[in-house]
C-alpha positions as CSV (number, residue, x, y, z in Angstrom):
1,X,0.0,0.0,0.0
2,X,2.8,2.5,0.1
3,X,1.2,3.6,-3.5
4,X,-1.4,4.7,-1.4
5,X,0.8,6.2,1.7
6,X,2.4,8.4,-0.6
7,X,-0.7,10.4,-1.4
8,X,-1.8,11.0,2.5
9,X,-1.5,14.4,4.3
10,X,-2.4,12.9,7.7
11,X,-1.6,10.8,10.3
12,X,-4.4,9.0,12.4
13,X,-5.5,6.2,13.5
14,X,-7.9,4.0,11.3
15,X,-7.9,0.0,12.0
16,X,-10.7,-0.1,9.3
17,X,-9.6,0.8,5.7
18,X,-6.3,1.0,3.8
19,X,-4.6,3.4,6.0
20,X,-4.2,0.5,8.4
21,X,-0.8,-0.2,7.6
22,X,0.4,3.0,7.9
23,X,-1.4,4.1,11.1
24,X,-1.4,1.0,13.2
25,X,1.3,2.2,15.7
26,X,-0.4,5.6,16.4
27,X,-2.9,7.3,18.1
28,X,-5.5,9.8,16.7
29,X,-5.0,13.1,17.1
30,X,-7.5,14.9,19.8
31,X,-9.6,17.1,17.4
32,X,-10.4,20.3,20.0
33,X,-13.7,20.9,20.0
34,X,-13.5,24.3,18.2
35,X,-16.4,24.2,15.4
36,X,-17.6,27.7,17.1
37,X,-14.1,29.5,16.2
38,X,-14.5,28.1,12.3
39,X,-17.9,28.5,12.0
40,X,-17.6,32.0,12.8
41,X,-15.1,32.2,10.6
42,X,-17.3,31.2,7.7
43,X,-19.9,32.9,8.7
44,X,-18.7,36.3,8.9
45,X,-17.1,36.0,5.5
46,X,-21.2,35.6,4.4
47,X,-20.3,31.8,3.1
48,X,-23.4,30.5,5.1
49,X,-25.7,32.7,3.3
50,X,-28.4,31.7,1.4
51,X,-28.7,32.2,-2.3
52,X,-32.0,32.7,-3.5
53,X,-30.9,34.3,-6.4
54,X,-28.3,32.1,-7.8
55,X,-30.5,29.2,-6.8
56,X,-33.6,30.4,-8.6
57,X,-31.4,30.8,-12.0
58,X,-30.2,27.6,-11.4
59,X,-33.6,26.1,-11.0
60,X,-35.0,27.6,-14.3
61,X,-32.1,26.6,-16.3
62,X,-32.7,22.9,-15.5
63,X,-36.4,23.5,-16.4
64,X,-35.8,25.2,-19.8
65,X,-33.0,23.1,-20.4
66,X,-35.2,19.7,-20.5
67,X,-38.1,21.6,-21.9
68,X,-35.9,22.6,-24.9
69,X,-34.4,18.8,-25.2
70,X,-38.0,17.2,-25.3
71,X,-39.7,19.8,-27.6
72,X,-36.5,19.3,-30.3
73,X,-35.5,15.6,-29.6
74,X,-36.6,14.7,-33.3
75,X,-33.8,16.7,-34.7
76,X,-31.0,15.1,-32.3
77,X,-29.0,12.0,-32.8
78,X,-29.8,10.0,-29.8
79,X,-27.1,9.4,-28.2
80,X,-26.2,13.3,-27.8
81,X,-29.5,13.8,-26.8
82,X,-28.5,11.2,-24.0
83,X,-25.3,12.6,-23.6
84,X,-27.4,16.3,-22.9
85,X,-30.4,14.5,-20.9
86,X,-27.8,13.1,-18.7
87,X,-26.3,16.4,-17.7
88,X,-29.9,17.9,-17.1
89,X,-31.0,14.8,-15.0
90,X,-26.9,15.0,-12.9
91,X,-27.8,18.7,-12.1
92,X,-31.0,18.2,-11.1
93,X,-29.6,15.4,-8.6
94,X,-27.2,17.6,-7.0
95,X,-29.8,20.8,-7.2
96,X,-32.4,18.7,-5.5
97,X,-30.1,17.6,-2.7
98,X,-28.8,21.3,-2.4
99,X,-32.7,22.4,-2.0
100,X,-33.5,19.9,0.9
101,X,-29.8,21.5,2.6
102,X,-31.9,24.5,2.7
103,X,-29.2,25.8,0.6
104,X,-31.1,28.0,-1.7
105,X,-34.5,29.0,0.8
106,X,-34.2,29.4,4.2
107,X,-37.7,27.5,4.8
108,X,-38.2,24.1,5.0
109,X,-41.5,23.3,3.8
110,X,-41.1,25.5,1.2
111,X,-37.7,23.9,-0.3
112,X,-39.8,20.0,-0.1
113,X,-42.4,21.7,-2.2
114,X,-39.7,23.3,-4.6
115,X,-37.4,19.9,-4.5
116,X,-40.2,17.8,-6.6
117,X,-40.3,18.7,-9.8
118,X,-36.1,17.8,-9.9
119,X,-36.7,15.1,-7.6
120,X,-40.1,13.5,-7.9
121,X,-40.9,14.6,-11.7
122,X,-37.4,14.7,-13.4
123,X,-35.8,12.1,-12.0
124,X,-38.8,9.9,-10.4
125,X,-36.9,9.8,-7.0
126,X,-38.6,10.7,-4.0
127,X,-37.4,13.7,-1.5
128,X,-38.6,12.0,0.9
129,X,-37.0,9.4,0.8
130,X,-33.9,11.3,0.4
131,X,-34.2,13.4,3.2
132,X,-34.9,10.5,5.7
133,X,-31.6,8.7,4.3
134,X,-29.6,11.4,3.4
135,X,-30.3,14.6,5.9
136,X,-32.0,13.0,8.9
137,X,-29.6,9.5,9.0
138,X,-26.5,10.3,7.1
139,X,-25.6,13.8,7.9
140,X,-26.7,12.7,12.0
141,X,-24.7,9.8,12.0
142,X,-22.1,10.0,9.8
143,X,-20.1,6.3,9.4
144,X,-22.2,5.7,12.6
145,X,-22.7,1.6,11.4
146,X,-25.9,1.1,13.1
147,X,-27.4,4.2,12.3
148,X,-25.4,5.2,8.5
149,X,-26.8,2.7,6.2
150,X,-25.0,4.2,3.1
151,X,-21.7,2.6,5.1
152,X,-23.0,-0.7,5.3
153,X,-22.2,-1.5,1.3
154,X,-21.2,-4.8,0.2
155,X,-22.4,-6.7,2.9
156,X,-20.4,-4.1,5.6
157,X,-16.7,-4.5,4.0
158,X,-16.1,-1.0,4.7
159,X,-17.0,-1.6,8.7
160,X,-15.8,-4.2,11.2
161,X,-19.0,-5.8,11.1
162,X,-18.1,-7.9,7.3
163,X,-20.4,-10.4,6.3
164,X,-18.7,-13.8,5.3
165,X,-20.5,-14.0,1.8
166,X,-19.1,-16.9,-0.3
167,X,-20.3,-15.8,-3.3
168,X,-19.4,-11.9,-2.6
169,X,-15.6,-13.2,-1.4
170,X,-15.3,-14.5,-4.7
171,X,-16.6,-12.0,-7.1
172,X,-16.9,-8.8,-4.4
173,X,-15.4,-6.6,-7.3
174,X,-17.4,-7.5,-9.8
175,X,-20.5,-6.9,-7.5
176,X,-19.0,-3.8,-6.2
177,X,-17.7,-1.7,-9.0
178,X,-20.6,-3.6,-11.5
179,X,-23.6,-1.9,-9.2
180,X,-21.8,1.8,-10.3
181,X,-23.8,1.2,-13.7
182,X,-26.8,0.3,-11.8
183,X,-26.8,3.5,-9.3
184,X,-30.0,5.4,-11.0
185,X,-32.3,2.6,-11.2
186,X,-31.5,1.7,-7.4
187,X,-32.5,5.0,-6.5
188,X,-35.8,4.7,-8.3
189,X,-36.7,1.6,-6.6
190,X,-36.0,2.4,-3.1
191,X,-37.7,6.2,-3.7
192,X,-41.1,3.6,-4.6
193,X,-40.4,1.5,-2.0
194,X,-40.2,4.3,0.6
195,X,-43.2,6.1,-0.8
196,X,-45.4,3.2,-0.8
197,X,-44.4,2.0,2.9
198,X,-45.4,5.4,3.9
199,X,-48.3,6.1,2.1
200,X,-47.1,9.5,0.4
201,X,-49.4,9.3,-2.4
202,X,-49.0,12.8,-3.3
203,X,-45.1,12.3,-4.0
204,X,-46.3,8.8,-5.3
205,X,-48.3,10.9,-7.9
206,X,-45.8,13.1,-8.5
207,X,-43.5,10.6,-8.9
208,X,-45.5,8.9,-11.8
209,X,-45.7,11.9,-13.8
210,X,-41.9,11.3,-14.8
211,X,-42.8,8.4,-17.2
212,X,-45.4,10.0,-19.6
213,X,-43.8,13.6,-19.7
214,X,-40.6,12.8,-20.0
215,X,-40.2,8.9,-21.3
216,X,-44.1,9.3,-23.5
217,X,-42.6,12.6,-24.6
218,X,-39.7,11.2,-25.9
219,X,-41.2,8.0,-27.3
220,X,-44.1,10.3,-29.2
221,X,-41.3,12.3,-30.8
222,X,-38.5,9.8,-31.5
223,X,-39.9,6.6,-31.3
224,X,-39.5,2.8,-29.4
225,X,-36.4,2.0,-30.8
226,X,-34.4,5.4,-30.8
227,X,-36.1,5.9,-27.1
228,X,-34.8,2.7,-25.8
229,X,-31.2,4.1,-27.2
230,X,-31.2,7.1,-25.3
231,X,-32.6,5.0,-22.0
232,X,-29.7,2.7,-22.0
233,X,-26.9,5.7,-22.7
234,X,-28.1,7.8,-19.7
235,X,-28.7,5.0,-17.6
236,X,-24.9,3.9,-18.6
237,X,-23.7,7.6,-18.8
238,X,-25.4,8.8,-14.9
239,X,-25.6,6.0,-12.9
240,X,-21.6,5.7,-12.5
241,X,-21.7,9.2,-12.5
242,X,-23.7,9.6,-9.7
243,X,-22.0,6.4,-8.4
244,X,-18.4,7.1,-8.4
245,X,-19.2,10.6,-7.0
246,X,-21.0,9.5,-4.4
247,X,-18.7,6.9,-3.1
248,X,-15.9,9.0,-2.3
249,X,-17.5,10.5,0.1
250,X,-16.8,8.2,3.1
251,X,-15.9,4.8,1.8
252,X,-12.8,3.7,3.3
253,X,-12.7,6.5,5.6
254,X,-13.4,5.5,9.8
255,X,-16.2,3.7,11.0
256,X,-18.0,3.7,14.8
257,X,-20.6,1.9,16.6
258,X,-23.3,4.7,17.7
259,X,-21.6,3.9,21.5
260,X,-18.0,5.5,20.4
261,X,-19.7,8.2,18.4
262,X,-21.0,9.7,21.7
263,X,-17.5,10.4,22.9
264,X,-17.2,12.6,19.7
265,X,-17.9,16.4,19.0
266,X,-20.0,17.3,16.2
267,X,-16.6,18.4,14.5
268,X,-14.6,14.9,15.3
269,X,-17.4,13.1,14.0
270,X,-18.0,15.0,10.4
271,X,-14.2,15.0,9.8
272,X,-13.3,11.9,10.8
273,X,-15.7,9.8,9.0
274,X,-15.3,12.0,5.6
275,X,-12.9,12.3,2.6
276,X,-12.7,15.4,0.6
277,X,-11.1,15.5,-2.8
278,X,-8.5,17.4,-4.3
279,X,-9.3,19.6,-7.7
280,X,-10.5,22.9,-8.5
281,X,-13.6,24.3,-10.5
282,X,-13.8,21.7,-12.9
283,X,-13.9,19.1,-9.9
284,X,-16.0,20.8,-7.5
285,X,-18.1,20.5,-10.8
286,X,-18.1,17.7,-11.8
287,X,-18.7,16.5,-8.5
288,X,-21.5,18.8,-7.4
289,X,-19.5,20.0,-4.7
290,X,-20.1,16.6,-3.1
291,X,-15.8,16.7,-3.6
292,X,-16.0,19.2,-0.7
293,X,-17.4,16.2,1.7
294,X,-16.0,17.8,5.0
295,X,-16.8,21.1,4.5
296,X,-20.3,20.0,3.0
297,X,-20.6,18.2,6.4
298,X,-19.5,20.5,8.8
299,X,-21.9,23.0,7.1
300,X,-24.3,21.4,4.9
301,X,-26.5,24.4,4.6
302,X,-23.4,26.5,3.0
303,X,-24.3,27.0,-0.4
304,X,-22.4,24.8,-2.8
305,X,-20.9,27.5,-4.6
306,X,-19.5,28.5,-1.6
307,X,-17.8,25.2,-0.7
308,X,-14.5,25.7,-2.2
309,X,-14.0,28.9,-0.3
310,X,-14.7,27.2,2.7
311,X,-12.9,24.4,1.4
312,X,-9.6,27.2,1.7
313,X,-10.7,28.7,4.9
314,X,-11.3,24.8,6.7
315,X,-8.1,23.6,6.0
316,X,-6.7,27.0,7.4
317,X,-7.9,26.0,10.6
318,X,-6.9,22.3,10.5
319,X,-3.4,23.0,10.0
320,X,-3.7,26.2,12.5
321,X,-4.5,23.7,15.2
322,X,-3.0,20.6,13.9
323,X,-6.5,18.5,13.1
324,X,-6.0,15.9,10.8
325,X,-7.8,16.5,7.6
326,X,-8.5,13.7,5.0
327,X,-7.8,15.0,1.4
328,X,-6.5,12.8,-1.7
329,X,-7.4,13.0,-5.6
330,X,-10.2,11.7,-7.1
331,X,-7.7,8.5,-8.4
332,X,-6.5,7.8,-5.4
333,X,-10.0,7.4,-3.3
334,X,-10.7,4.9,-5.9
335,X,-7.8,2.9,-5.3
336,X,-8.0,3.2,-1.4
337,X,-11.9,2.2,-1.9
338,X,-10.6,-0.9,-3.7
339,X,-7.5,-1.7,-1.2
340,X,-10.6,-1.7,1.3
341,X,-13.0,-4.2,-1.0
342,X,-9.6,-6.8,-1.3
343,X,-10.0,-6.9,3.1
344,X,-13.8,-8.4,2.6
């Protein structure tokens, strides 16, 4: 693993992913409990502030953007009008997740309401759902094992707690990096699941709508055949998009049981369980500013456009009072999620 070593700009403890080898013989750093001094900080250089503004523009764009692909899909080849679907339905992930942060509007109620047509009509995902996983669970219990589901992947090979799958032992990389082109149609599935076991019809209705006015659009103006093409690129196209995003997040960083999370701070907790990612504009991009995991935790109401100037001022701090803070490239997550799959 000293591939891996190499790349680190931290030294803690972490008996749990490929940092193991490295870190066995010390002892983690006491992160002081000074989220008041940083959050301060950010706030008085107005990076919590909403942005209504920028947020509404943002909002409209996606709109017009799939209005405009649907009322001229007859005069695109299909796999460029994939190609351009998939980057409307990828912004409206991470524009939907940024609306239920309370990112853009300061009200709650009002930012579920504004979520669904990104969530619930574009996409066919339920906010809900999404903010019971995501805000409520993940964001509370971050790498918490009995409380983070999100951690639990692969039958827990990123925890202590591994399953001793026969089958998964065998082909656990297959299964693992294979379900990155199946990420879209998961979240479809457990959005109707959730829906369904809660009786949120409304959402369920919602919900619906996706198939005729986006998939009967298309099939009306381009036909079965040339319809089924652009499915199967955007489904091939977003899913690992989504996927691999999402996965570098806190894969392979530390796990707890919900007892040793108690002894944390708020501060410990989010940067100890969390991997941010190295890049500028063209990553934070690309990445929906999910690349700026640590920041997006300690302050997931900061406005993602904000995140890499919080990004500057975090790691500031860190290295002002010598808090270990977990930052690699995008390559190099992969490899230390895989050095933690080869453990299962």
């Amino acid at each position: 693993m000293r591939h891996i070593n190499i790349t680190l700009n931290y030294t803690r403890y972490n008996k749990y992913n490929t940092l193991k080898e490295k870190t066995m013989s010390q002892t983690i750093k006491k992160y002081p409990d000074l989220f008041d001094e940083l959050k301060q900080q950010v706030r008085e250089a107005g990076l919590l502030q909403r942005i209504p503004i920028r947020g509404t523009i943002e909002m409209i764009a996606i709109i017009v953007s799939i209005i405009f692909a649907l009322t001229t899909a007859p005069y695109w080849n299909p796999i460029l009008l994939a190609l351009f679907l998939t980057l409307i339905f990828t912004r409206s992930v991470f524009v939907s997740h940024d609306i239920l942060h309370t990112q853009y509007f300061k009200n709650k109620s009002l930012s579920k309401k504004l979520s669904y047509p990104f969530s619930a009509i574009i996409l066919s995902n339920s906010s809900s759902w999404w903010d019971w996983k995501h805000n409520v669970n993940h964001h509370t219990y971050c790498n918490v094992v009995e409380k983070d589901e999100d951690i639990r992947a692969l039958d827990g090979a990123f925890t202590p707690n591994k399953g001793n799958s026969p089958f998964l032992k065998k082909y656990k990389h297959i299964v693992f990096w294979g379900a990155m082109f199946f990420m879209f149609p998961a979240f479809i599935a457990q959005s109707y699941s959730f829906v369904i076991k809660r009786k949120l019809w409304g959402e369920f209705a919602l919900m619906l709508l996706h198939w005729p006015l986006i998939w009967g659009t298309l099939y009306y103006q381009i036909g079965g055949m040339n319809t089924l093409i652009v499915a199967l690129v955007m489904n091939f196209v977003l899913s690992p998009w989504l996927a691999f995003g999402f996965i570098t997040n806190h894969l392979g960083c530390e796990t707890f049981t919900e007892e040793e999370s108690k002894n944390f701070s708020w501060m410990e907790l989010q940067m100890r369980g969390s991997r941010s990612l190295k890049g500028g504009f063209l990553v934070h991009w690309f990445y929906g500013g999910l690349n700026t995991q640590i920041e997006h935790h300690l302050f997931p109401k900061a406005p993602r456009f904000n995140l890499l100037k919080v990004q500057q001022m975090t790691k500031a701090f860190a290295k002002k009072y010598d808090i270990p803070y977990f930052e690699t490239t995008p390559l190099m997550a992969y490899v230390q999620i895989n050095e933690v799959i080869k453990e299962y």
